[in-house]
C-alpha positions in Angstrom: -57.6 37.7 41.1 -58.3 41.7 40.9 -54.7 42.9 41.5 -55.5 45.5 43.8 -56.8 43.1 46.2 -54.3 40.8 45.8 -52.4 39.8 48.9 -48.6 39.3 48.7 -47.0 36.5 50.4 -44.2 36.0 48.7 -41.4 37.6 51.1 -43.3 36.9 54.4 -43.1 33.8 56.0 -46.6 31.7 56.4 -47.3 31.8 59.8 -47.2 36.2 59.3 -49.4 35.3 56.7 -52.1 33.1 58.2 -52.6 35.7 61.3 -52.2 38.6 59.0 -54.8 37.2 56.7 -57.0 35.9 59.6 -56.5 39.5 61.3 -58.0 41.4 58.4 -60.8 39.0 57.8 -61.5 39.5 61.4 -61.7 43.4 61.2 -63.5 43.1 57.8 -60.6 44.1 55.6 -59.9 41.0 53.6 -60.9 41.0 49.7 -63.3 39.3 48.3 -61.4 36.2 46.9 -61.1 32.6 47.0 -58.8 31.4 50.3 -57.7 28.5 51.7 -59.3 28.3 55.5 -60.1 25.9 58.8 -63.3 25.6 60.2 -65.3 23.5 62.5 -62.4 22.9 64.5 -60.8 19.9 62.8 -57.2 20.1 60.5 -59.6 19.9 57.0 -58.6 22.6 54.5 -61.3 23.9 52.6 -61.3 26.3 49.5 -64.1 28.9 50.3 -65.0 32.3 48.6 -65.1 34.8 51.1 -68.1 37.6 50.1 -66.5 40.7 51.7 -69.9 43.0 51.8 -71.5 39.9 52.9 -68.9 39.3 55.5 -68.8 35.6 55.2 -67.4 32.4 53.6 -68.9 30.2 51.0 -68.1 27.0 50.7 -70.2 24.3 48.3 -72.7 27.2 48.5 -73.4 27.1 51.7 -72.6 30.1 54.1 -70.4 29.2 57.1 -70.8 30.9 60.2 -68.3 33.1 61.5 -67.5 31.4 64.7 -66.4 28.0 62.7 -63.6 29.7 60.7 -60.3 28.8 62.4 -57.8 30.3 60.2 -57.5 32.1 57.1 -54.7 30.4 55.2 -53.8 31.6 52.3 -55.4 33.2 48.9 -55.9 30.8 46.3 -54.0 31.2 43.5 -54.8 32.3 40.1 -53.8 29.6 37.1 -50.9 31.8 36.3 -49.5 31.8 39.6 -50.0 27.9 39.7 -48.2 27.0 36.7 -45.4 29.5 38.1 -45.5 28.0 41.2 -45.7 24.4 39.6 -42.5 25.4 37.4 -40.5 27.2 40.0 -40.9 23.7 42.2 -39.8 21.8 39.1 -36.7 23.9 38.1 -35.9 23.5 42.3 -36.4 19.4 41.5 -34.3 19.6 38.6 -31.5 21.9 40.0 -31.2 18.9 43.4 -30.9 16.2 41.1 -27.9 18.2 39.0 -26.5 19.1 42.0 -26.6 15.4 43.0 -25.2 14.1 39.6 -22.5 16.5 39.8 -22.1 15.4 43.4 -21.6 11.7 42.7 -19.0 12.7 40.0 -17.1 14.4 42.1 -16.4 12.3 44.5 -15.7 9.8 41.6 -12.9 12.0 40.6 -11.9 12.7 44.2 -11.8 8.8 44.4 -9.9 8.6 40.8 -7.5 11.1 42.3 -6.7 9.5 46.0 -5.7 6.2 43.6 -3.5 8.3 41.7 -1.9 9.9 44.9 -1.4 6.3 46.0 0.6 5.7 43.3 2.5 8.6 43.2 3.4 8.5 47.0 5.2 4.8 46.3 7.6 6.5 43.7 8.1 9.2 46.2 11.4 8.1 48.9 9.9 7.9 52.2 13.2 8.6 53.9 13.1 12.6 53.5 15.0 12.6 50.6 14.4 14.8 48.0 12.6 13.0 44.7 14.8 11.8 42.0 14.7 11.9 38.7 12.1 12.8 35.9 9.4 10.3 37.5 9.6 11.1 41.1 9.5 15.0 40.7 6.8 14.9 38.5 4.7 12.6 41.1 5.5 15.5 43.9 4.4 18.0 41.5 1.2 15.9 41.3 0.7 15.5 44.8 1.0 18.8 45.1 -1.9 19.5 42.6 -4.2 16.5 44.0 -4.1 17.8 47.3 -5.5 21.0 46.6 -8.0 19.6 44.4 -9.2 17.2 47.4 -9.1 19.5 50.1 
């Protein structure tokens, strides 16, 4: 792709950028490149080179009129962009499944720590009575601590 008729769509969401492209091919100011379009009124995607000084798309080297393009969807992209496209959607794959792992271990240790409260709570008195001895005031101390790790 020449990059000063490149189309951004980065930052735009794709319906703007459907009608925007379909607007400009419509008053003749798309670039000549390869896009992604609908014609003949069906939900088929087609990759088509659009000859801007021809003013029409090519598709298997056949011309297609201009009343059977539905939409303009979207430029093709170059190899450069696929392979950054193909390893942006892999680092977003890889990033949900550590998320996920780190997810599962966590509640592990949310698990691991709710036991541990369990057993601290028994050597706790249940009367209102302040803890006694070594044991017991360490175990509030602990309680203490789990709780704000499990909120």
């Amino acid at each position: 792709m020449n990059d000063n008729n490149k189309i951004q769509a980065n930052s735009v969401d794709d319906n703007k950028i459907q009608a925007n492209l379909t607007e400009l091919w419509q008053k003749g100011e798309l670039p000549a490149e390869w896009y992604y379009v609908k014609f003949d009124n069906t939900d088929n995607i087609y990759i088509t080179f659009y000859a801007k000084s021809e003013r029409h798309f090519n598709y298997c080297g056949i011309h297609i009129p201009e009343d059977e393009i539905t939409e303009v969807l979207a430029p093709v992209p170059s190899y450069e962009e696929y392979q950054k496209l193909l390893s942006d959607q892999l680092a977003k794959i890889e990033g949900e499944e550590i998320n996920a792992e780190l997810e599962a271990e966590n509640a592990k240790l949310k698990e691991l720590l709710n036991t541990i409260k369990k057993q601290c709570e028994l050597r706790i008195p249940k009367n209102g009575l302040s803890p006694v001895g070594d044991r017991a005031v360490l175990c509030k101390v602990f309680l203490d601590l789990i709780d704000e790790v499990i909120k």
